[in-house]
C-alpha positions as CSV (number, residue, x, y, z in Angstrom):
1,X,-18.0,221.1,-62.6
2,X,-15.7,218.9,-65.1
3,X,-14.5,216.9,-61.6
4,X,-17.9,216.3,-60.0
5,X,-18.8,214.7,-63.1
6,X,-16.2,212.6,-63.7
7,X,-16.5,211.6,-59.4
8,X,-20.0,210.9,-60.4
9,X,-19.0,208.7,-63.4
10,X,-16.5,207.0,-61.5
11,X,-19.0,206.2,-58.2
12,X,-21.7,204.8,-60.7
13,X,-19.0,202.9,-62.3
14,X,-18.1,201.3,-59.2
15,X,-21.2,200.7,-58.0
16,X,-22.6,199.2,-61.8
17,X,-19.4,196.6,-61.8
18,X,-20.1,195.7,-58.0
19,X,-23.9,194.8,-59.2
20,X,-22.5,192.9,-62.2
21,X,-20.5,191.2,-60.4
22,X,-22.8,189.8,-58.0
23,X,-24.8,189.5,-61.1
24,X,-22.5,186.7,-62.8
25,X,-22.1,185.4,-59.9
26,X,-25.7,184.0,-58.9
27,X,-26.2,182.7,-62.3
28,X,-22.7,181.0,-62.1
29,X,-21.0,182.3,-65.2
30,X,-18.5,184.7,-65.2
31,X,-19.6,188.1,-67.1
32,X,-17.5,188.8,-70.9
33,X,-17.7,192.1,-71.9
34,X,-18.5,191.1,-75.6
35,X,-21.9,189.1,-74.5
36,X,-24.7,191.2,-73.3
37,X,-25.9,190.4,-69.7
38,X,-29.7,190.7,-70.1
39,X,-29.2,194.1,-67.4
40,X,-30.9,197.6,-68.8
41,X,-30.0,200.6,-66.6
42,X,-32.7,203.6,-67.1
43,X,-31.2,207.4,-66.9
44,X,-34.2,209.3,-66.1
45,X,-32.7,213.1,-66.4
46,X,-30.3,211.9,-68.7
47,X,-30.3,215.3,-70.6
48,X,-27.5,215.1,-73.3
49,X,-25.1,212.1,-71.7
50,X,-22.7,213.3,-69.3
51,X,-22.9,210.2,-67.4
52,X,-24.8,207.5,-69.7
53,X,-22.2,207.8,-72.1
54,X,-18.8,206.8,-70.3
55,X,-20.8,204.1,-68.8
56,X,-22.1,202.4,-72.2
57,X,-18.6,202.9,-73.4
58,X,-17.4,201.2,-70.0
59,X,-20.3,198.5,-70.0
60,X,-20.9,197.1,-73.4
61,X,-22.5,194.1,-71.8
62,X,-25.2,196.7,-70.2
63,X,-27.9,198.0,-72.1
64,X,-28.7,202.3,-71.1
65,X,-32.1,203.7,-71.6
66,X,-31.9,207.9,-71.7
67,X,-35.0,209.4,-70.8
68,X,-35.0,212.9,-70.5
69,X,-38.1,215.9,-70.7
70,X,-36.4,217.8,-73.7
71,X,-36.6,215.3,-76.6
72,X,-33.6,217.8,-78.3
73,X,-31.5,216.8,-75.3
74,X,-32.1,212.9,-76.1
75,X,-31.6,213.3,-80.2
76,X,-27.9,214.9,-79.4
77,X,-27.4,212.4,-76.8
78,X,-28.4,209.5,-79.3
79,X,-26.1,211.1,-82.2
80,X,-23.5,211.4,-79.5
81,X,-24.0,207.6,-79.1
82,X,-23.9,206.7,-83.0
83,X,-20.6,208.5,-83.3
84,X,-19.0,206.7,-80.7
85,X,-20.6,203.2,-82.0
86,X,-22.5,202.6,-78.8
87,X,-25.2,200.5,-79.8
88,X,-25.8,199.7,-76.0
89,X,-27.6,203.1,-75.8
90,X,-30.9,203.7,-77.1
């Protein structure tokens, strides 16, 4: 299970850089890492950050939404978030 999430992390990561990249591109500025893009990814099923997580660490620029149907899932997700200072994930 450990592997098929980290595949999954790694796919979305790929497919997430290839958008910001085309991203940076129309607008004619090159993306920085430190300067927020404007670009909000919503994780619908989110439950408690098994993939939103690497990928706000991985895109600080990006801004995450976790949405998930067991508010407990989201509150452990958000503390999750807090004690890795990703302020990128609400």
């Amino acid at each position: 299970r450990r592997e098929r999430k980290r595949d999954q992390v790694q796919s979305f990561a790929l497919i997430l850089a290839k958008l910001l990249g085309t991203l940076s591109r129309s607008n004619g500025a090159p993306s920085s890492p430190k300067q927020e893009s404007g670009v909000r990814v919503v994780d619908f099923g989110s439950g408690t950050g098994a993939l939103t997580l690497p990928l706000a660490f991985l895109f600080p620029e990006v801004h995450f939404h976790a949405v998930d149907m067991k508010p407990r899932s989201v509150e452990l997700l958000l503390e999750k978030a807090a004690k890795a200072g990703l302020p990128n994930l609400t």
